[in-house]
N, C-alpha and C positions, 0 to 999 in steps of 0.2 A: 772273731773279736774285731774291734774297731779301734782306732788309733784317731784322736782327733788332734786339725792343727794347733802348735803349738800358740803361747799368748805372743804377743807382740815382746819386744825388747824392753827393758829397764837398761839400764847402765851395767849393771854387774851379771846380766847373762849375757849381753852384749862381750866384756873384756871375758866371760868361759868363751861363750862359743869363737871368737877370734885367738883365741891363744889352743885351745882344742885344736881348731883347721890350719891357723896360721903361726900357732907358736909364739903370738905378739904377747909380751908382758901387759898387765892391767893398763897401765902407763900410758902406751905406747897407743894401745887400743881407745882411750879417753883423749890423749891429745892428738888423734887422726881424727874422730869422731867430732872433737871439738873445732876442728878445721872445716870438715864436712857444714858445720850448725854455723860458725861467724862467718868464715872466706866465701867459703861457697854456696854459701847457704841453701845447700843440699837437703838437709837431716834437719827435723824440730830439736830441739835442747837436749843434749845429750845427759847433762846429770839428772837423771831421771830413776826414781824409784818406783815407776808406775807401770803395769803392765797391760792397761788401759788404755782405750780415749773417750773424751766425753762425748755427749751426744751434737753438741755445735761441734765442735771438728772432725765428727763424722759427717757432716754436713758438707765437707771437703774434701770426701773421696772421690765424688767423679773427678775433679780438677789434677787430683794429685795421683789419678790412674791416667788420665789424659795427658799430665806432662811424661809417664813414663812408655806412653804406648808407641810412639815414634823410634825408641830405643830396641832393633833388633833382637838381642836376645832377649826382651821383656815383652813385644807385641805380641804372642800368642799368649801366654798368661794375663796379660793386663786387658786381651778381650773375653777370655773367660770370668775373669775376675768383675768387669764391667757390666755381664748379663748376671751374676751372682746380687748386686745391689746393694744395699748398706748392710755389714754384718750384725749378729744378735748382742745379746746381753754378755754373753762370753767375755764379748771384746770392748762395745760399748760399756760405759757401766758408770756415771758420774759420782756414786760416793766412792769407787775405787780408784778417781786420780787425786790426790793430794795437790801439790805444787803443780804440778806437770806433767802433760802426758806421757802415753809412751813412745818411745822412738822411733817414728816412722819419715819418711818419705815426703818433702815440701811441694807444691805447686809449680816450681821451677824448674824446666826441663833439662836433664843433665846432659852437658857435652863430655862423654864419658874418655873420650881422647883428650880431656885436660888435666883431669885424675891422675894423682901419683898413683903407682901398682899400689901401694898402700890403703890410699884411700879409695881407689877402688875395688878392693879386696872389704875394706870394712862398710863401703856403700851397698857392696850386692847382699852382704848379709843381711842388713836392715831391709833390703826393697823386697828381698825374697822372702823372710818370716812376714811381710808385711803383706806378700801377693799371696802367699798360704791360707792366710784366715780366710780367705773367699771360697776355698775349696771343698770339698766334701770330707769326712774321714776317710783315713785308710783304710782298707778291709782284711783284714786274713783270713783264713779258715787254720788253726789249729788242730795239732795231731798230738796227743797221747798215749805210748802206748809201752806197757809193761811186761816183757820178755821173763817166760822161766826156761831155765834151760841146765839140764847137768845140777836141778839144786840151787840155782843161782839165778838170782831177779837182776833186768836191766830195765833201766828206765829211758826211753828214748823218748825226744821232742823233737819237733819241728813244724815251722808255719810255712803255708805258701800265701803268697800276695794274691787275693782275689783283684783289687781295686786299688790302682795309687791313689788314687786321693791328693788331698795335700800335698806329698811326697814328688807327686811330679813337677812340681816348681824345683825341687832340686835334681843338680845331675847325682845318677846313683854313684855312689861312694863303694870301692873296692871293697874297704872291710867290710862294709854289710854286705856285699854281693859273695862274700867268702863263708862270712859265718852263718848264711841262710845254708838250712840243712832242708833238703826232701828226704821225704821218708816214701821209699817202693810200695807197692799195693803190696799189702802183706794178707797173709792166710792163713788159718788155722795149724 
């Protein structure tokens, strides 16, 4: 099976996935995100219900991978991300933005030692769903397999990661490194 990356940010998966990781209230996550889009002008407009961009400000991804490649943890993704080139229709798509794109990453290179922990807790989320879409899917290979034994059926699952993909923009996460199951070479 494959796992492809997620869309870019709107406003309201933006305040799940910060309160998910960071426990931020909606609130809190809109008015750090809105500091990001006027102070710093970090972030495009954060009220955003669009999980898009048009095809003119995909016209501004090299610039807006460029301000981010000088940033240590961002330079090995923002040079794979740079030989990947403008992404498809998934993410492009101009009758899917309304008012306003989605929430990505401005041309302005960020001094990321100026950032409150907050807002740079809600910056890396937007830059990393953002450096994801250039990626390839994730790959597993899936396992099924239906135990009879004593009279009684078990049902086991488990996937192993052929391919990060995507995935590797992010550091791996405990829980998922817990709840992945291997299943042994089994036999008759």
């Amino acid at each position: 099976t494959s796992e492809q990356p997620p869309l870019l940010f709107n406003l309201n998966d933006l305040q799940k996935e910060a309160n998910k990781k960071y426990g931020f209230p909606a609130a809190k996550t809109l008015s750090v995100a809105q500091a990001l889009y006027e102070t710093r002008k970090l972030l495009t407009y954060p009220r955003t219900d669009s999980r898009h961009m048009t095809k003119d400000l995909a016209g501004t991804i090299p610039s807006r991978l460029s301000a981010l490649a000088p940033v240590s943890e961002y330079t090995p993704l923002v040079a794979t991300a740079q030989k990947t080139g403008i992404p498809g229709k998934r993410y492009v798509d101009n009758s899917k933005v309304s008012d306003h794109t989605a929430l990505i990453p401005t041309e302005i290179k960020p001094d990321l030692g100026k950032l409150t922990p907050d807002e740079l807790k809600v910056y890396d989320l937007v830059v990393r769903r953002f450096l994801a879409i250039f990626y390839p899917p994730a790959r597993y290979k899936q396992t099924r397999v239906i135990t009879v034994a004593a009279e009684e059926t078990f049902l086991t699952t488990g996937k192993v990661e052929l391919d990060k993909g995507w995935k590797a923009v992010y550091a791996p996460e405990k829980e998922e490194e817990e709840k992945a199951v291997t299943i042994p070479p089994l036999s008759q």
